[in-house]
C-alpha positions, 0 to 999 in steps of 0.5 A, a space after each residue: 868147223 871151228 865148233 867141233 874143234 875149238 883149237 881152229 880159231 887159235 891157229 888162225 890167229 897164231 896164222 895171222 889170217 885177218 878176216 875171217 868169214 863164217 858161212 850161214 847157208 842154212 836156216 834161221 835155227 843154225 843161229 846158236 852154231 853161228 853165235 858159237 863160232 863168232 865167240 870162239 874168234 872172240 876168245 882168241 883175240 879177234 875184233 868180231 866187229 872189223 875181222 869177222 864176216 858171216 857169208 850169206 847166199 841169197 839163192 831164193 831158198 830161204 825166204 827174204 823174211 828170214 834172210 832179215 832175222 839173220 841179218 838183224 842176228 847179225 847185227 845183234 852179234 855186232 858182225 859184218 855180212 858178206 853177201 852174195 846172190 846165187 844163180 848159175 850162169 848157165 841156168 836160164 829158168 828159176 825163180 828169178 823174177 822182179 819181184 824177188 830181184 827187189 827183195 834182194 835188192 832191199 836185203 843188199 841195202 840193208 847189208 850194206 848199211 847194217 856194216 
């Protein structure tokens, strides 16, 4: 949103809103569109790396492997992640499984130590 219209990340400031999160649901390739919004926050005098989140959904759909390339993005950019892991409480049937419970669980360290 801030992309198409610039104008956005000064009124928030102006707002005074204070941590500001950048949902990257999508896949490693909306990474320029991500870069665009953080230094659009930038510009208008926010500290990307205190008041800048980029929210991740772990939902299995994209691979843990490129779940790492955007965190290391991320890092790059000098932002923190906000992270969440996405299962419906009412579905009893996905590809939830240890083996992709401990990949999660590698993603989440990694998060944690990446802000």
């Amino acid at each position: 949103m801030i992309e198409k219209n610039p104008d956005l990340a000064f009124f928030l400031k102006k707002a005074a809103f204070k941590d500001v999160r950048i949902s990257w649901d999508g896949d490693l390739k909306d990474a320029p569109h991500i870069k665009k919004q953080i230094e659009l926050l930038k510009e208008v005098g926010y500290n990307i790396q205190r008041n800048v989140f980029v929210f991740m959904i772990y939902n299995w759909d994209i691979p843990f492997e490129e779940m790492e390339k955007k965190r290391i993005k991320c890092w790059e950019w000098k932002v923190q992640i906000s992270d969440c892991r996405f299962r419906p409480l009412t579905q009893s049937f996905d590809r939830y499984n240890l083996y992709n419970l401990f990949f999660f669980l590698i993603f989440l360290r990694q998060t944690k130590f990446h802000s």
